[in-house]
C-alpha positions as CSV (number, residue, x, y, z in Angstrom):
1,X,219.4,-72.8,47.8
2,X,219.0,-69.0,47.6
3,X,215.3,-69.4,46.8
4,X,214.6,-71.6,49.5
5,X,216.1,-69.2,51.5
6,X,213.7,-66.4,49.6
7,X,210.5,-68.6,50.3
8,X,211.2,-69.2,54.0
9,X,211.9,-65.7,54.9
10,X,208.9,-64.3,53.4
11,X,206.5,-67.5,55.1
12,X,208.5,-66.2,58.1
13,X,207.4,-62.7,57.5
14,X,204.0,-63.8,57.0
15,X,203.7,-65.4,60.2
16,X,205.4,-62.3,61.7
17,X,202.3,-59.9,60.7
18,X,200.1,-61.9,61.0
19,X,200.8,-62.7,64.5
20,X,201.3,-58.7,65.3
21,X,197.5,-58.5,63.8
22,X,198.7,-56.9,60.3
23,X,196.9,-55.0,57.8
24,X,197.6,-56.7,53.9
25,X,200.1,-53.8,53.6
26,X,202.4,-54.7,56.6
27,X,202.1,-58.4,55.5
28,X,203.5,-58.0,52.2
29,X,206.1,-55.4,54.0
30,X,207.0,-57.9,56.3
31,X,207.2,-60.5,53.7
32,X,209.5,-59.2,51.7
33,X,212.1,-57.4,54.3
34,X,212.7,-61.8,55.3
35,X,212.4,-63.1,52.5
36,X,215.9,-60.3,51.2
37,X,217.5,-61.5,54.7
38,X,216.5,-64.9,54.6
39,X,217.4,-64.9,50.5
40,X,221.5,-63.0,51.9
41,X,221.8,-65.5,54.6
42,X,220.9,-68.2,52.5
43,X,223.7,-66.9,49.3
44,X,226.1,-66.7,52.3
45,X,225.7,-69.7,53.2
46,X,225.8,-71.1,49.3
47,X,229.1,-69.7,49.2
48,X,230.4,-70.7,52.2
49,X,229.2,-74.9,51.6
50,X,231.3,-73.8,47.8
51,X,233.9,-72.6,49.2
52,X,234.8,-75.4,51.9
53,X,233.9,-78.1,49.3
């Protein structure tokens, strides 16, 4: 679940610099700043569905 969470974010960032007309730098920035949150929201998450289960 974590890596799912790791791939989103950093499609997410993608999409994000792209959009804001990004140079190859800033896309791989963006990239992998989401792809760390969306990778932490998704281990929270992990733990929370463990813990209740």
């Amino acid at each position: 679940m974590t890596y799912i969470g790791l791939i989103i974010g950093a499609l997410f960032g993608i999409f994000l610099a792209n959009r804001r007309k990004g140079k190859i730098m800033d896309i791989l920035h963006y990239a992998a700043a989401c792809a760390i949150i969306g990778g932490l929201v998704a281990l929270i998450a992990n733990v929370i569905i463990l813990r209740l289960g």
